[in-house]
N, C-alpha and C positions, 0 to 999 in steps of 0.2 A: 358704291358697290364696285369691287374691282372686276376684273374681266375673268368670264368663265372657266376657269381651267381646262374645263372638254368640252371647248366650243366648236371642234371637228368633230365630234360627236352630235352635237346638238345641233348644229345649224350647215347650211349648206350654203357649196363659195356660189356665187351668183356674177363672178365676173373678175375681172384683171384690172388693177392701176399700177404702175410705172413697175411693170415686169412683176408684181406678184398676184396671189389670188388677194379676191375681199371674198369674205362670208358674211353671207347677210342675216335680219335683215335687212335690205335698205329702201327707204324712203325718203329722199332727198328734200327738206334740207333737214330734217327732225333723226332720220335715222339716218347713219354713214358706215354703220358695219364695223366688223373686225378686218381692216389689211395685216397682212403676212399672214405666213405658216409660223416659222421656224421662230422667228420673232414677229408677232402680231403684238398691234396696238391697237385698244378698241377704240375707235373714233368718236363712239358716242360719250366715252367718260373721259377722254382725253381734253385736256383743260388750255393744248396748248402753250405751257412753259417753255421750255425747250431744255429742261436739263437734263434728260437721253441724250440730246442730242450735245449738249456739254461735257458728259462723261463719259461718252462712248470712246474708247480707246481706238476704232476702227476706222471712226466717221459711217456706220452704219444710216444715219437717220436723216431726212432730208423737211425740213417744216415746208408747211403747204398752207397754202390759202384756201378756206372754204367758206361760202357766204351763208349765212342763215341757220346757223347751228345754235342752238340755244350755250350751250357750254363753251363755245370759244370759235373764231371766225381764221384758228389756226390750229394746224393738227399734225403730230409725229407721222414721218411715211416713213418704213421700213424699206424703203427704195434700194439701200444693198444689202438685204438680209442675207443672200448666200455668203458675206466676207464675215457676219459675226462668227466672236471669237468664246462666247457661251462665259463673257465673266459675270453676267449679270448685274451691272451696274446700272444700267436703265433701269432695270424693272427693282432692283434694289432703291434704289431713289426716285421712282415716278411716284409724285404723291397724289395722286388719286388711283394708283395700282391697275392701270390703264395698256401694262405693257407683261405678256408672257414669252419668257423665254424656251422652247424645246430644248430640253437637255436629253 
């Protein structure tokens, strides 16, 4: 299932990692949220591959370690989401549709 399209709508940020918000929500280690706004990655469908983070033309994405997740024990962080550049090549190729871009 990929990430909600109006998950600012539906859900609420419930806290900050590495300078953005997360929306929850979250129950560690099973639920991890939505991190970013502008570019959010849902943590809970993110499968941790890392090709965001291979095609990003910015360097927007920083992989992260997290222990106990059932889907992957590594996760996209939108860590400099204010420098994307809205070409949507992450969310164009995250195959499990894990990542929305704000346009």
């Amino acid at each position: 299932m990929p990430i909600d399209p109006d998950f600012r709508a539906k859900r609420k940020k419930v806290g900050t990692h590495s300078g953005h918000d997360v929306w929850g929500p979250v129950n560690p280690p099973k639920e991890l949220g939505i991190h970013g706004t502008s570019v959010a990655v849902d943590w809970d469908i993110c499968n941790g591959d890392a090709i965001c983070s291979e095609v990003c033309p910015v360097n927007v994405f920083d992989m992260v370690e997290v222990q106990g997740h059932p889907t992957s024990n590594r996760k996209s962080d939108p860590a400099r989401e204010s420098d994307c550049i809205k070409c949507l090549a992450c969310e164009t190729n995250c195959p499990t549709k894990a990542i929305r871009i704000e346009k």
